[in-house]
N, CA and C of each residue as an Amber inpcrd file, in Angstrom:
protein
   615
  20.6390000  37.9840000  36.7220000  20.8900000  37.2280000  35.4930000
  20.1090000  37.8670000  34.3520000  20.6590000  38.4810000  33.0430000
  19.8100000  38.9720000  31.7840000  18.8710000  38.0400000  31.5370000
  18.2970000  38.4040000  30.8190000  17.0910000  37.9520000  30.2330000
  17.9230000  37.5050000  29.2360000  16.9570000  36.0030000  28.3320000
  17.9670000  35.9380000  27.2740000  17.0470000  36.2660000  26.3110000
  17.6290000  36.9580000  25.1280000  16.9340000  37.7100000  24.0770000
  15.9730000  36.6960000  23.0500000  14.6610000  37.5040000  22.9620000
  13.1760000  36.3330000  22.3950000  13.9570000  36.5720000  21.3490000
  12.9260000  35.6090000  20.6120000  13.2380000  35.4970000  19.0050000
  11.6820000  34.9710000  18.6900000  11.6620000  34.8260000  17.2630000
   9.9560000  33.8810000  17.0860000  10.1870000  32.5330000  17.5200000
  11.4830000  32.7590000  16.8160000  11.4170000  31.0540000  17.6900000
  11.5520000  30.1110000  18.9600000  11.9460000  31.0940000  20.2260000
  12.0930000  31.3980000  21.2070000  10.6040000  31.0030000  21.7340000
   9.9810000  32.1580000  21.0420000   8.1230000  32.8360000  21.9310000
   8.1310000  31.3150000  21.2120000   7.8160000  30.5670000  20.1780000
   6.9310000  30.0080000  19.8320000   7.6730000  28.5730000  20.7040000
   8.5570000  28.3220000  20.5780000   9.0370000  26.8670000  21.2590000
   8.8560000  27.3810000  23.1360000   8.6890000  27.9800000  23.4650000
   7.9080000  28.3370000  25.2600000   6.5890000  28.0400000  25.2750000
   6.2950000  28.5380000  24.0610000   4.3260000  28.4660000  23.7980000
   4.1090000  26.9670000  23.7750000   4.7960000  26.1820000  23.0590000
   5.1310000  25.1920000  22.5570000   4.6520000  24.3530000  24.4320000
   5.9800000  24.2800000  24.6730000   6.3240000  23.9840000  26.2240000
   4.9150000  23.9560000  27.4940000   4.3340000  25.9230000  27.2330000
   3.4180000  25.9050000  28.0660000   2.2030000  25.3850000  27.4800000
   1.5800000  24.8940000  26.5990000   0.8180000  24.3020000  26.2940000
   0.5850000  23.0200000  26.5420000   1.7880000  22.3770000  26.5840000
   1.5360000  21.2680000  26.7580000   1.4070000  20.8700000  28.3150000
   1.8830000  22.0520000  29.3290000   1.3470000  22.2380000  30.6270000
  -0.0890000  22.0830000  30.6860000  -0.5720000  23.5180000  30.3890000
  -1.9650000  23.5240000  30.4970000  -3.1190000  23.1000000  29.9770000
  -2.6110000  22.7950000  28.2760000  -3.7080000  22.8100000  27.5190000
  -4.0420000  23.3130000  26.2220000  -4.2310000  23.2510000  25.0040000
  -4.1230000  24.1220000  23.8570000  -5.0300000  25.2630000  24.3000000
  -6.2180000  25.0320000  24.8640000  -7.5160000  25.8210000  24.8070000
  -7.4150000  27.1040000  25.6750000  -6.2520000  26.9420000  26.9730000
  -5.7190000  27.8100000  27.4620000  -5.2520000  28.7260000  27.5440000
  -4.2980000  28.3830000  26.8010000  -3.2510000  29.5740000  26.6180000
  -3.5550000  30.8980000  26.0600000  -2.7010000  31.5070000  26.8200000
  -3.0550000  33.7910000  26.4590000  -1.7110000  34.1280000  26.2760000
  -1.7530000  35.2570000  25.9510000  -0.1970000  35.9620000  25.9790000
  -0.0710000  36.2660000  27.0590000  -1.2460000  36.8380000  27.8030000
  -0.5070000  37.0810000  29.3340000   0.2440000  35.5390000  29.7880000
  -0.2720000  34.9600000  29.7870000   0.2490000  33.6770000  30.3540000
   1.8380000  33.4140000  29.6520000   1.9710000  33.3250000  28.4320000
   3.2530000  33.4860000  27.7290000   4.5010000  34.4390000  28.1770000
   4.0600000  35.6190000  28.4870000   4.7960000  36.3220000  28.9960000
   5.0420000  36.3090000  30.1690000   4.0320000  36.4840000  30.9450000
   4.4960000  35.5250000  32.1940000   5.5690000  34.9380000  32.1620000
   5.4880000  33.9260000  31.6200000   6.2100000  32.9390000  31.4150000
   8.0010000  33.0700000  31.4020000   8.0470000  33.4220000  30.3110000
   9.2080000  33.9650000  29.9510000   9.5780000  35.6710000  30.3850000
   8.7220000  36.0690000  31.4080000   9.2550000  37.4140000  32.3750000
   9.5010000  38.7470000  31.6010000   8.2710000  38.4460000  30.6090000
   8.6340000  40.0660000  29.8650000   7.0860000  40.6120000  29.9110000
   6.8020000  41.4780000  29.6920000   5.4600000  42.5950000  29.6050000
   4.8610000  41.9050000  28.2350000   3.4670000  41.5050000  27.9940000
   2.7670000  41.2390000  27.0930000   3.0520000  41.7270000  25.7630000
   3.4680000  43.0280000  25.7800000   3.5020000  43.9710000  24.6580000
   4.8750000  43.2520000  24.1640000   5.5900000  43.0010000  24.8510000
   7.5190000  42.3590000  24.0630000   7.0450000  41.5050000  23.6060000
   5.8560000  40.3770000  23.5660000   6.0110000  39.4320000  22.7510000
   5.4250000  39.9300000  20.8220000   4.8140000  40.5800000  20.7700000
   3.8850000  40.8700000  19.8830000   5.4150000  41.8030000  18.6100000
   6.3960000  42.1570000  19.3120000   7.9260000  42.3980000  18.5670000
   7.9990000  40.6600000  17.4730000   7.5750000  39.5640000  18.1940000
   8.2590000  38.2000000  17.6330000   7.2550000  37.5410000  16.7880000
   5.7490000  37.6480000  17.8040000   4.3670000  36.7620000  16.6840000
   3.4060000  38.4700000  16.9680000   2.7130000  38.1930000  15.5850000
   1.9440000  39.0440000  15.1180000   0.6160000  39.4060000  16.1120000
   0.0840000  37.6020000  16.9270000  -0.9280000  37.6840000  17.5260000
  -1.2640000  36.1680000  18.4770000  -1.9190000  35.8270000  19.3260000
  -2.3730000  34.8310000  19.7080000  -2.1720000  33.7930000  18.7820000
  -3.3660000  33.8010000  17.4590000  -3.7460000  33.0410000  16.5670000
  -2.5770000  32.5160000  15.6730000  -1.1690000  33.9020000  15.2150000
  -0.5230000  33.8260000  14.4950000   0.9290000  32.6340000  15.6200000
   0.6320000  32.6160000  16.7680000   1.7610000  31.8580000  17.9490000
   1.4440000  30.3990000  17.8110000  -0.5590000  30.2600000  17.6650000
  -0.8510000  28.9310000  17.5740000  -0.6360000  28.0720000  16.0380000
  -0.3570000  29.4060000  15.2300000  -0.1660000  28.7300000  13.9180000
   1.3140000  28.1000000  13.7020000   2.2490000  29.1350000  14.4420000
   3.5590000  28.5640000  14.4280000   4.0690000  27.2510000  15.5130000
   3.5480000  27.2890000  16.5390000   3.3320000  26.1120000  17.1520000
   3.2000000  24.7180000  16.6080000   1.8700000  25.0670000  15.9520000
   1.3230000  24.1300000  14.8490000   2.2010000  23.6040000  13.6940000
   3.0040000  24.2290000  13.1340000   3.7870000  24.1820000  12.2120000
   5.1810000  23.2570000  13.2240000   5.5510000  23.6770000  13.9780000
   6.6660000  22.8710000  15.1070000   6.0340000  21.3650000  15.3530000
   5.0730000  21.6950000  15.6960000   4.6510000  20.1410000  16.3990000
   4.4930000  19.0470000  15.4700000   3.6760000  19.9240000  14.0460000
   3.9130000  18.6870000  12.9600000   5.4000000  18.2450000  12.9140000
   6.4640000  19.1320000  12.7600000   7.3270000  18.5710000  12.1840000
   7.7030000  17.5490000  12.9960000   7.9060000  17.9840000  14.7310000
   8.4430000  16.8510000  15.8640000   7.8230000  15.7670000  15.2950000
   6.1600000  15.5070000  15.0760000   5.9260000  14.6710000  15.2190000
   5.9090000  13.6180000  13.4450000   6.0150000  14.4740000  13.0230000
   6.8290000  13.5910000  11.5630000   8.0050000  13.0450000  11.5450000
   9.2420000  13.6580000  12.5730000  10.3170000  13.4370000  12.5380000
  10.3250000  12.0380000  13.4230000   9.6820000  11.9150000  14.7070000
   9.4730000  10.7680000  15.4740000   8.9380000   9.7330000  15.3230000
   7.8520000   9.9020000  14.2880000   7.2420000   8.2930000  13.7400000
   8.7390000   8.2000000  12.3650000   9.2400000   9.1090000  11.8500000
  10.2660000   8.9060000  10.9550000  11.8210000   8.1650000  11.5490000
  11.8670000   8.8080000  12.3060000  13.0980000   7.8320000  13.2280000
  13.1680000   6.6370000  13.3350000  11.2570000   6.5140000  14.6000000
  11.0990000   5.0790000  14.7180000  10.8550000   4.5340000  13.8760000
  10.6470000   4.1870000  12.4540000  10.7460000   3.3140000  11.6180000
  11.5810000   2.9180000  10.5510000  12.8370000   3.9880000  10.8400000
  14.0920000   3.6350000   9.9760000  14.5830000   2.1000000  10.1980000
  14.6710000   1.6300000   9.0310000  15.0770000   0.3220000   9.3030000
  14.1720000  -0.4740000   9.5230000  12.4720000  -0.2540000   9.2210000
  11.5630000  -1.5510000   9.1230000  10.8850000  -1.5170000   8.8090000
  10.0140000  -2.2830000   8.6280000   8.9760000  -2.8420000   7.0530000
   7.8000000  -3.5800000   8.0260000   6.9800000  -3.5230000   7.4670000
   5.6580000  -4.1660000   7.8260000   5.2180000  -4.1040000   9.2540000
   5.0630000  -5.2290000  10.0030000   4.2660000  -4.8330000  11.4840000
   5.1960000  -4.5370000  12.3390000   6.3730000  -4.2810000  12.2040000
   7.8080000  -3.8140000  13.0740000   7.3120000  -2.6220000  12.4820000
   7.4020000  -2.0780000  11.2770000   7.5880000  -0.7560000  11.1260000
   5.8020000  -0.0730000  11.8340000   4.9740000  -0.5500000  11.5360000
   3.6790000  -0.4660000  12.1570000   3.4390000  -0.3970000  13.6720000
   4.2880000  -1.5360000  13.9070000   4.3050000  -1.2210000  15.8740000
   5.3080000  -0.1490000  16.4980000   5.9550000   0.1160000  15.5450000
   7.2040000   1.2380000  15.9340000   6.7210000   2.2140000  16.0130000
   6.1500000   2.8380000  14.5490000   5.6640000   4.1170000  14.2190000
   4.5250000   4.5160000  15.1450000   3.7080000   3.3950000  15.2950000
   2.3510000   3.1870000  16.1490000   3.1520000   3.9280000  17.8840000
   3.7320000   3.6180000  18.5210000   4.2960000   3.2830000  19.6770000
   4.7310000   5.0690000  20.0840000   5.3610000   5.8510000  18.5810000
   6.2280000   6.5980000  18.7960000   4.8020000   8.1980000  18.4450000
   4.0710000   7.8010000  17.6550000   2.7380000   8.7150000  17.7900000
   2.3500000   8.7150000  19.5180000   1.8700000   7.4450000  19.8610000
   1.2930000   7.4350000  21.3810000   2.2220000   8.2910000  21.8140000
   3.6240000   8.3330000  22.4130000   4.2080000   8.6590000  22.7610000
   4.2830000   9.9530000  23.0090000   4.8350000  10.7830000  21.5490000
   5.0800000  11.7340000  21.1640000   3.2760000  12.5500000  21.8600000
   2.1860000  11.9150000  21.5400000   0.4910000  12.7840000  21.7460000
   0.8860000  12.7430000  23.6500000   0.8930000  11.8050000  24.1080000
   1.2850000  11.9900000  25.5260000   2.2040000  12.6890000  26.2700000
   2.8860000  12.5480000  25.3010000   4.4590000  13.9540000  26.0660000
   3.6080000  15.2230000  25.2140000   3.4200000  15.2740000  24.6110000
   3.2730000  16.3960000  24.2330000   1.4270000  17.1810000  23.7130000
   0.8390000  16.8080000  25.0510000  -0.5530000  16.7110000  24.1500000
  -0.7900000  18.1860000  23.5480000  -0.5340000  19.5070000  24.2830000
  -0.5290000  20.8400000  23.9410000  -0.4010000  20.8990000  22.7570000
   0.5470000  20.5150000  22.5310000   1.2370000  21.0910000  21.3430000
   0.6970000  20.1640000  19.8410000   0.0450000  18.6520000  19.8680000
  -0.3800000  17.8540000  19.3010000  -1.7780000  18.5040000  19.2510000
  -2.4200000  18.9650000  19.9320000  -3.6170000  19.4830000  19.6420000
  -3.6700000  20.6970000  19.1840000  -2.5990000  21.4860000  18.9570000
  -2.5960000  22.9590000  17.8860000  -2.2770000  21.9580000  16.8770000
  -1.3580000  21.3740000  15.9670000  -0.9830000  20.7550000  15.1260000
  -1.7460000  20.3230000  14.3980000  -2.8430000  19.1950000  15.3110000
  -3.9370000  18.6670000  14.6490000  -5.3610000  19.7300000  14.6970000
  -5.3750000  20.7040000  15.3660000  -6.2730000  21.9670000  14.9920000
  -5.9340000  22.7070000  13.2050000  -4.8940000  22.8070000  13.2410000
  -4.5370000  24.2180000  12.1260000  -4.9150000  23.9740000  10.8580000
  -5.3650000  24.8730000  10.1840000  -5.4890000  24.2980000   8.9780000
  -4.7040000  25.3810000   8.0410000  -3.6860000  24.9200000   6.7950000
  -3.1940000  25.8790000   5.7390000  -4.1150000  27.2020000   5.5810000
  -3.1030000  28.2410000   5.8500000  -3.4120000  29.5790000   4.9460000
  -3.6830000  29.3140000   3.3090000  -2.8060000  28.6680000   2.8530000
  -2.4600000  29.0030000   1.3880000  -1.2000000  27.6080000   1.4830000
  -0.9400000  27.5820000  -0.3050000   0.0730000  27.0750000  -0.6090000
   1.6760000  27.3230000  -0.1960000   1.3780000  28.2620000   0.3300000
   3.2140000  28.6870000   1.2200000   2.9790000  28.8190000   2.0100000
   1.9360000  28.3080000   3.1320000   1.8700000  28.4190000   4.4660000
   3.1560000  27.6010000   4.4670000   3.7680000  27.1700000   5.7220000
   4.8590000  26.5430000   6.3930000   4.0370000  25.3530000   6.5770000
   2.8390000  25.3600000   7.0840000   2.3840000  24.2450000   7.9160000
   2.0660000  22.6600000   6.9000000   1.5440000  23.1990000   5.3830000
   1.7710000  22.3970000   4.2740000   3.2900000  21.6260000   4.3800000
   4.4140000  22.0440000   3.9120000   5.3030000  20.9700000   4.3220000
   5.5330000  20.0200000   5.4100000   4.9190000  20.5290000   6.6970000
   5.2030000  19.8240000   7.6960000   3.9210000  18.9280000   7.2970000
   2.8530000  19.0670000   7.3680000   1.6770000  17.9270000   7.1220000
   2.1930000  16.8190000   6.0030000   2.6330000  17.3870000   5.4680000
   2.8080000  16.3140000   4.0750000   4.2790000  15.5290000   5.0440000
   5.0120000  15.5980000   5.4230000   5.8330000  15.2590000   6.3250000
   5.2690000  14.2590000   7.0480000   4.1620000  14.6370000   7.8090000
   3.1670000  13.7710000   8.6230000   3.0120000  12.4460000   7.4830000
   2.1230000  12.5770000   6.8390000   1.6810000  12.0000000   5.9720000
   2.5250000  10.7520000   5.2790000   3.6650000  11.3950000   4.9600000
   4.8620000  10.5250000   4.3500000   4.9040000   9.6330000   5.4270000
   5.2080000   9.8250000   6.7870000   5.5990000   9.3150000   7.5740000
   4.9340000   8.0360000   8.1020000   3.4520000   8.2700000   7.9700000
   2.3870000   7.2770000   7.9190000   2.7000000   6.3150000   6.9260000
   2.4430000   6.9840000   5.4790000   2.5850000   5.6110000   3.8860000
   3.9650000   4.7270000   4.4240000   4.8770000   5.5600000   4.9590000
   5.9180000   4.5930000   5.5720000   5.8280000   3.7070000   6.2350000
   5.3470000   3.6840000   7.2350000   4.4220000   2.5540000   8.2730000
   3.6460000   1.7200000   7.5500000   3.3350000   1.7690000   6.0430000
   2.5280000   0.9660000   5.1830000   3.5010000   0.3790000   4.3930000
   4.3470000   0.8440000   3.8960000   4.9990000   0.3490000   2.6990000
   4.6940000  -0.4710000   2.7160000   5.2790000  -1.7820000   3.6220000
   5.4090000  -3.3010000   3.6080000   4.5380000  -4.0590000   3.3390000
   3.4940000  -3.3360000   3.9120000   2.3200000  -4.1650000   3.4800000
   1.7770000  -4.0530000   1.6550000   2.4140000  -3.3620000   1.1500000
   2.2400000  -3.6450000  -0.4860000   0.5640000  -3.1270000  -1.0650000
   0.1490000  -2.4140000  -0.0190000  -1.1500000  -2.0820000  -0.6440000
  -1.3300000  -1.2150000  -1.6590000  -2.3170000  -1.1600000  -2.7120000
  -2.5640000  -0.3210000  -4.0220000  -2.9290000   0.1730000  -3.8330000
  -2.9270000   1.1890000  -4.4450000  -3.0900000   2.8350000  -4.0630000
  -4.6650000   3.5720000  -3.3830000  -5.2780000   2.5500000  -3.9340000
  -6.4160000   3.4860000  -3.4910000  -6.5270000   2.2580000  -2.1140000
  -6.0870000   1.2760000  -1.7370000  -6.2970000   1.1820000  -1.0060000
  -5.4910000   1.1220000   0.6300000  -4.2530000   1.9850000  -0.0510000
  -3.4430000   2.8940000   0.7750000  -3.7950000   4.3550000   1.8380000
  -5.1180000   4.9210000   0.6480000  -5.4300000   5.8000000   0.8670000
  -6.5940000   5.0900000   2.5220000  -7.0840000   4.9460000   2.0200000
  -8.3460000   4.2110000   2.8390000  -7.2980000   3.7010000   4.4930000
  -6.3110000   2.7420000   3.8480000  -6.1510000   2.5980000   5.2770000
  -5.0230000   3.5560000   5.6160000  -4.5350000   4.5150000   5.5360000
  -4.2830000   5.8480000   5.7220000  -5.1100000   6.6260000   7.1260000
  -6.0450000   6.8000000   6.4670000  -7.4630000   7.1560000   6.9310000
  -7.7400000   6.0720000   8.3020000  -7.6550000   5.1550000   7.8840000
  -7.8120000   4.2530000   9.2070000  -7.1000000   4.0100000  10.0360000
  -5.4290000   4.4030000   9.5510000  -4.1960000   4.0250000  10.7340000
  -5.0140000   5.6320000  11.6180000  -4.6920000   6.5890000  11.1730000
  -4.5930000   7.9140000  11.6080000  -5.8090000   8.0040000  12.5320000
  -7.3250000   7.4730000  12.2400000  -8.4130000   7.7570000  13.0580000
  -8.0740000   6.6910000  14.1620000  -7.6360000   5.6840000  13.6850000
  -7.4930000   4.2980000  15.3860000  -6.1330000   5.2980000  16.3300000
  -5.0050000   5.2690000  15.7960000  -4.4000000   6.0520000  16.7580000
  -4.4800000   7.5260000  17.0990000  -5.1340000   8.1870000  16.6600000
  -5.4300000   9.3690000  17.3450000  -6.2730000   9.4750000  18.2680000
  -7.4430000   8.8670000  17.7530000  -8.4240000   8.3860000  19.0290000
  -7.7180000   8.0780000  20.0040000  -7.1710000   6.7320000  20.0140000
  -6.3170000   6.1680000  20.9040000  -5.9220000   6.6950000  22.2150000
  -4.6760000   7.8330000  21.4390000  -3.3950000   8.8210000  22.1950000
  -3.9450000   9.4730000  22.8310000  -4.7210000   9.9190000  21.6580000
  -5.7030000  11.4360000  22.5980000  -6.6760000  11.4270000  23.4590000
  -7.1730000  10.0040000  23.8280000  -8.1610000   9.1660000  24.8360000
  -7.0580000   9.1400000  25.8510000  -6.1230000   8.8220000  26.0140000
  -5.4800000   8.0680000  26.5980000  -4.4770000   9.5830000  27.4840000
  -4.3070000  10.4190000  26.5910000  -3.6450000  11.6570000  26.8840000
  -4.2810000  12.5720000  27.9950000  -5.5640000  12.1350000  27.6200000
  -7.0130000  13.1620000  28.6820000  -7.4440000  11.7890000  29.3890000
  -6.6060000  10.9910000  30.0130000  -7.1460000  10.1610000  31.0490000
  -8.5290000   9.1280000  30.7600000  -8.8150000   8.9280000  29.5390000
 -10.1590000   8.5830000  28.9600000 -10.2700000   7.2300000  29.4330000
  -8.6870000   6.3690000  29.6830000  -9.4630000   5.2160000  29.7780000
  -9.4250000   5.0040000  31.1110000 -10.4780000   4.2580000  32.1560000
 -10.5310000   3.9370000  32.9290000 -11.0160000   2.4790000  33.6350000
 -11.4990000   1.6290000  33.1390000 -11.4820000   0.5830000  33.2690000
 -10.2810000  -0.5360000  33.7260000 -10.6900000  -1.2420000  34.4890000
  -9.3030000  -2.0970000  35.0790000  -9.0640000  -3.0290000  34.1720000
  -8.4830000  -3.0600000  32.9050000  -7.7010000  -3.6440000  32.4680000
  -6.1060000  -2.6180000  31.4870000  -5.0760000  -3.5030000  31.6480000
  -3.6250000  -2.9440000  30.8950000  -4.1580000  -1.7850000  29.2670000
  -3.6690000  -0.8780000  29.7910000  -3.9920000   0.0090000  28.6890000
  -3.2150000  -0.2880000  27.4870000  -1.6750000  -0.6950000  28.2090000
  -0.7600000  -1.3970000  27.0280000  -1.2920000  -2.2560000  26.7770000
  -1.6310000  -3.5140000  26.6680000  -2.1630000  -4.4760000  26.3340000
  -3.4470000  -4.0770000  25.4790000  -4.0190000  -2.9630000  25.5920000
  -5.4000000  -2.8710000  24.7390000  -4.1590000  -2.5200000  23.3160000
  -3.3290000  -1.1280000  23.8700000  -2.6090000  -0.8230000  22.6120000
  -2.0360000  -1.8480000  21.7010000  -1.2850000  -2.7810000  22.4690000
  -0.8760000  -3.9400000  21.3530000  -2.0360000  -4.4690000  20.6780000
  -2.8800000  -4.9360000  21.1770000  -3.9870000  -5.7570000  20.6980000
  -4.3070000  -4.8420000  19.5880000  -4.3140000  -3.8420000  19.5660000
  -5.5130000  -2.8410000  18.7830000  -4.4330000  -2.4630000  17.0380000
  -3.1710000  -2.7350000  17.7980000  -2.1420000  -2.5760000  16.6860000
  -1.9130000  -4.1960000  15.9360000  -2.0420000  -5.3060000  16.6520000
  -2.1990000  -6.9210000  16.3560000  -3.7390000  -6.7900000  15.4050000
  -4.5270000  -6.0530000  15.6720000  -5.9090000  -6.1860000  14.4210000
  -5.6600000  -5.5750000  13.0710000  -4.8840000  -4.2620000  13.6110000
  -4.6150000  -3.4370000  12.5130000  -3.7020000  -4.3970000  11.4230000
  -2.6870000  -5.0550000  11.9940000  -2.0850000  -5.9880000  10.9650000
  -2.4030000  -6.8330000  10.6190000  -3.2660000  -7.5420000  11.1890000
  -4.0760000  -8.6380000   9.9880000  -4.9550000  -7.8050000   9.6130000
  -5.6690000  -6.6680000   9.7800000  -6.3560000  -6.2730000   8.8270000
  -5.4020000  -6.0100000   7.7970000  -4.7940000  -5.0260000   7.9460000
  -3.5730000  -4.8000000   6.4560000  -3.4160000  -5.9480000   5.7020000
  -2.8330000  -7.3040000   6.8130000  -2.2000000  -8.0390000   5.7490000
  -3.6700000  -9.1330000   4.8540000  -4.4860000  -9.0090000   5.5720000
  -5.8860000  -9.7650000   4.9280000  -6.0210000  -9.2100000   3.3690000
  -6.4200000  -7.2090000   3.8840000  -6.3260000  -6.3680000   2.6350000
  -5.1540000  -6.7950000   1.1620000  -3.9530000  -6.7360000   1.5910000
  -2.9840000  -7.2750000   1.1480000  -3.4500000  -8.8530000   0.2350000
  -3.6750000 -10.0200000   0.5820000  -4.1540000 -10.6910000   0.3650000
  -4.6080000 -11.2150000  -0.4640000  -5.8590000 -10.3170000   0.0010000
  -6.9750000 -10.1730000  -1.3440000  -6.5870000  -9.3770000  -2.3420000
  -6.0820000  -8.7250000  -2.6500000  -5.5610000  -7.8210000  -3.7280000
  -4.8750000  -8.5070000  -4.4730000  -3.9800000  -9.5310000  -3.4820000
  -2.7930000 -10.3350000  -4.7610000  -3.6530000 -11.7180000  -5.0990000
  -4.9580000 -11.9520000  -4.3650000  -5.7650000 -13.7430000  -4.5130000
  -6.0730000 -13.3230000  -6.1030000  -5.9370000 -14.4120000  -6.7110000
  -6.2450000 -14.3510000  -8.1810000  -7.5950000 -14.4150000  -8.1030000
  -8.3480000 -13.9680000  -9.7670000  -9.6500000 -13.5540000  -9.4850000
  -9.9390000 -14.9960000 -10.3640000 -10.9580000 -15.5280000  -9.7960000
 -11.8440000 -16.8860000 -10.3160000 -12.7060000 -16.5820000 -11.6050000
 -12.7310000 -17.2310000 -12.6920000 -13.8540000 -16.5190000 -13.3400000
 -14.5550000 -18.3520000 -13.8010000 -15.5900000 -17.8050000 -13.9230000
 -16.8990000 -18.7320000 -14.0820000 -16.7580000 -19.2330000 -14.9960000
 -16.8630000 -20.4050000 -15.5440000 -17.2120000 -21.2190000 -17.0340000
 -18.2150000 -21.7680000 -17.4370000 -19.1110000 -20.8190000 -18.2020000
 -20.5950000 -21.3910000 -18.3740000 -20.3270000 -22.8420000 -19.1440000
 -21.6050000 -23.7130000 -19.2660000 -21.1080000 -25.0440000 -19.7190000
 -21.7020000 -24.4580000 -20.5530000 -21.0820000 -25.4790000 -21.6490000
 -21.1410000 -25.7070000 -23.4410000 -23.0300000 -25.5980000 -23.5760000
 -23.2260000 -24.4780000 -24.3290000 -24.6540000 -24.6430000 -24.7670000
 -25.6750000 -23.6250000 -23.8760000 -24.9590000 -23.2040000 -22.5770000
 -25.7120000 -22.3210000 -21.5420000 -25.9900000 -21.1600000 -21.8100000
 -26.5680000 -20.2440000 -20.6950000 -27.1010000 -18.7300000 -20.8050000
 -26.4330000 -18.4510000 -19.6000000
């Protein structure tokens, strides 16, 4: 049976694949080639280098994983869209931890790296999971910051076997996504509670 002919995008969606076998920290080109049954030297025709395979990787995995919290929340608003999006990150870090851990490693070359659109992709995909909750801007940002650190921890605990204790791991996940929304909607809240102001009496300091 031929070989079927690499491409970059070929080497990089195998890399993709074997990573999430072994491990981000793993992977070599020998191992790549291996892989796909060609001599070390044929891959280096498609990516420039090791570093330049984990960058394109990186650039793939954001997008999967922008596209999958984007799916799951077509069509909902507030703690539906929050438990969806929430549900489809876990997911996506567990099927795919390899490849979630180049993604969340890489950082932009420059303004035309590739990997800039896909992050901002990410990103969108998150404020989406917020909309509903109506928060102002700066305090969008903040819990931004806080959806992204509770579930990554989370996935990526959960991806490397972290939790071990005898109780439902699902059940911690709901719970942990049930705080996150009354925190939001508390935040929420207070932002719209009208502000009280004081009335000194007639004659005071």
């Amino acid at each position: 049976m031929p070989r079927a002919r690499l491409t970059p995008q070929s080497v990089t969606e195998a890399g993709a694949a074997l990573i999430d076998e072994i491990g981000f920290e793993n992977i070599s080109m020998g191992l790549l080639a291996e892989r796909l049954g060609v001599k070390t030297p044929a891959l280096y025709k498609h990516v420039t280098s090791q570093a330049d395979l984990a960058h394109r990787i990186a650039v793939l995995a954001m997008a999967e994983f922008a596209d999958a919290i984007r799916d799951a929340i077509q069509g909902r608003a507030g703690s539906d869209a929050l438990a969806a999006g929430a549900q489809a990150m876990r997911t996506y870090v567990n099927e795919h931890p390899g490849r979630y851990a180049a993604g969340n490693a890489a950082r932009p070359s420059g303004p035309d790296d590739p990997l800039v659109p896909a992050l901002e992709r990410v990103v969108a995909s998150w404020a989406a999971m917020l909309r509903g909750y109506r928060l102002d801007p700066v305090q969008e940002i903040h819990a931004l910051r806080m959806l992204r650190s509770a579930l990554h921890g989370f996935s990526t605990l959960e991806a490397a076997g972290g939790f071990q204790m005898d109780a439902s791991v699902d059940d911690s996940f709901t719970w942990m996504i049930n705080f996150l929304d009354h925190g939001l909607r508390a935040a929420t809240s207070s932002a719209l509670a009208p502000t009280s102001t004081a009335t000194s009496p007639a004659g005071g300091h």
